[in-house]
C-alpha positions as CSV (number, residue, x, y, z in Angstrom):
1,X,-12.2,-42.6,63.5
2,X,-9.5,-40.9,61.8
3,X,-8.6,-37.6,61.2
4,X,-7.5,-36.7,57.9
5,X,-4.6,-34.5,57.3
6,X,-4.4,-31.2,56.1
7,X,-6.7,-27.9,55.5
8,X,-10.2,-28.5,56.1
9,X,-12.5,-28.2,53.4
10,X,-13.9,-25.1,53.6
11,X,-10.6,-23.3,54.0
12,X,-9.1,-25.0,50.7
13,X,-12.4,-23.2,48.8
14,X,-12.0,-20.1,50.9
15,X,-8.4,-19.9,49.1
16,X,-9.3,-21.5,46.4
17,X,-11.8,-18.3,45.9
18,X,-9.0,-15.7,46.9
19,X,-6.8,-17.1,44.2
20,X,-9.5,-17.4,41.5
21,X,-10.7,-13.7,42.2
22,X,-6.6,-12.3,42.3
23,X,-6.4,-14.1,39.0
24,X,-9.4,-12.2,37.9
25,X,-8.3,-8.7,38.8
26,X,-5.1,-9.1,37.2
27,X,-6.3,-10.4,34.0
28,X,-8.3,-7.6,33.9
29,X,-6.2,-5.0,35.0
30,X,-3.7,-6.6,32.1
31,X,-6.8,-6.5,29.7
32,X,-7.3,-2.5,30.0
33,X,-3.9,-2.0,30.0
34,X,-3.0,-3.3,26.7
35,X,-6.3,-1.8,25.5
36,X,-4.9,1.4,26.5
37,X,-1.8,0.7,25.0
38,X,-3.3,-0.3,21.4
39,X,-5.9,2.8,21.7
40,X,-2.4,5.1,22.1
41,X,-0.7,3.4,19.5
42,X,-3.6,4.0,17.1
43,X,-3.9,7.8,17.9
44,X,-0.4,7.8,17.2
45,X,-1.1,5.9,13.8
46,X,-4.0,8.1,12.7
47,X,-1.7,11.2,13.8
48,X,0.7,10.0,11.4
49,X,-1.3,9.5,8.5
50,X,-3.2,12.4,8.9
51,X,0.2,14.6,8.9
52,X,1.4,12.0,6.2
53,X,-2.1,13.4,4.0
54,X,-1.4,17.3,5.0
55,X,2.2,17.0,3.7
56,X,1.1,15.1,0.1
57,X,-1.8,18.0,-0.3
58,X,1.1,20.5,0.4
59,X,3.7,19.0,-1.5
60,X,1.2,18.8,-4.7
61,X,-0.1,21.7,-4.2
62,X,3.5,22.9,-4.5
63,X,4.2,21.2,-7.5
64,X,0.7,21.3,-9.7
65,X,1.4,22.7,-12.8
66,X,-0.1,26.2,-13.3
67,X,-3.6,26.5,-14.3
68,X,-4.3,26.7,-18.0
69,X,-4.5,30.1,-19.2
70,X,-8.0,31.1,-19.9
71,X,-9.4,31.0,-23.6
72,X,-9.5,33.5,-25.7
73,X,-12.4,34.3,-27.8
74,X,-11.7,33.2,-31.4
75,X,-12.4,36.2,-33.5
76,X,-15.7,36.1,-35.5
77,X,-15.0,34.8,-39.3
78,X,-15.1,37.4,-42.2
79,X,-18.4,37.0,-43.7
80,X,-16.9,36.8,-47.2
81,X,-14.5,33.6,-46.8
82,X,-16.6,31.8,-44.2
83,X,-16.3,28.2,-45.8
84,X,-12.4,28.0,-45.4
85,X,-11.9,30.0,-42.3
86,X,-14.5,28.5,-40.6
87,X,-12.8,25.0,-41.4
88,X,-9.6,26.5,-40.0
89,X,-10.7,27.4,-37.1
90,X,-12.6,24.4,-36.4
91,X,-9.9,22.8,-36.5
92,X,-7.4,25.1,-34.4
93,X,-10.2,24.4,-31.7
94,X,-9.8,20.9,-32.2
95,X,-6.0,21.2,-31.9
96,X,-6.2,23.4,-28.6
97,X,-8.8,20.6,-27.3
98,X,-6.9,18.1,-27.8
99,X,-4.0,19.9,-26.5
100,X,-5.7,20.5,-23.2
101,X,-5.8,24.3,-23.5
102,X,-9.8,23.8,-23.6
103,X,-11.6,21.8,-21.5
104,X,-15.3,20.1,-22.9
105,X,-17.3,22.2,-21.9
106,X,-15.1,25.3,-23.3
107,X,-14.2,23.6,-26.8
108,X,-18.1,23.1,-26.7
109,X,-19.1,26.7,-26.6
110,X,-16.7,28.3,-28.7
111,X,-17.8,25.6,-31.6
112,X,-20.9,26.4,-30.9
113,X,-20.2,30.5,-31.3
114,X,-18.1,29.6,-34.5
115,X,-20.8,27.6,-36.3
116,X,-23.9,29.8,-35.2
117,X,-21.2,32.8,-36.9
């Protein structure tokens, strides 16, 4: 008979085995830590964005225009010229709507106060 040369067959899968399972462990050991690595980077990401969204509130906050100031009551029309005044001032409420002194809701009411007199 003849004898073959070389490892025997059961040690070839015995390191065949080693190598596969070292190959294992470091693919996963490099797996978790570039998943560590892209979790840090996107903490640092949301970190910045969330600073990047504090500074925009603060910096229009800073530079909103002032509030509108708040509307005064239109006088109550003269009962003896109420045709022409009440025209008028119909229409200066218009105007100040339009103007964005009065909101909807405020050019609603104070229409509604002129025409009920």
């Amino acid at each position: 008979m003849m004898r073959r040369r070389g490892m025997p067959l059961v040690r070839v899968a015995a390191t065949t085995a080693v190598v596969a399972g070292t190959a294992g462990a470091v693919s996963h050991h490099q797996q978790q830590k570039y998943a560590s690595q892209n979790a840090a980077a996107q903490q640092q990401q949301d970190m910045a964005y969330q600073q990047g969204v504090a500074d925009a509130q603060a910096q229009q906050q800073q530079y909103a225009p002032p509030p509108p100031p708040a509307p005064v009551a239109a006088p109550a029309p003269a009962p003896a010229a109420a045709g022409a005044d009440l025209t008028a001032q119909l229409q200066q409420l218009a105007q100040l709507h339009n103007a964005g002194v009065l909101s909807d809701e405020e050019f609603a009411a104070a229409k509604q106060k002129l025409l009920a007199g």
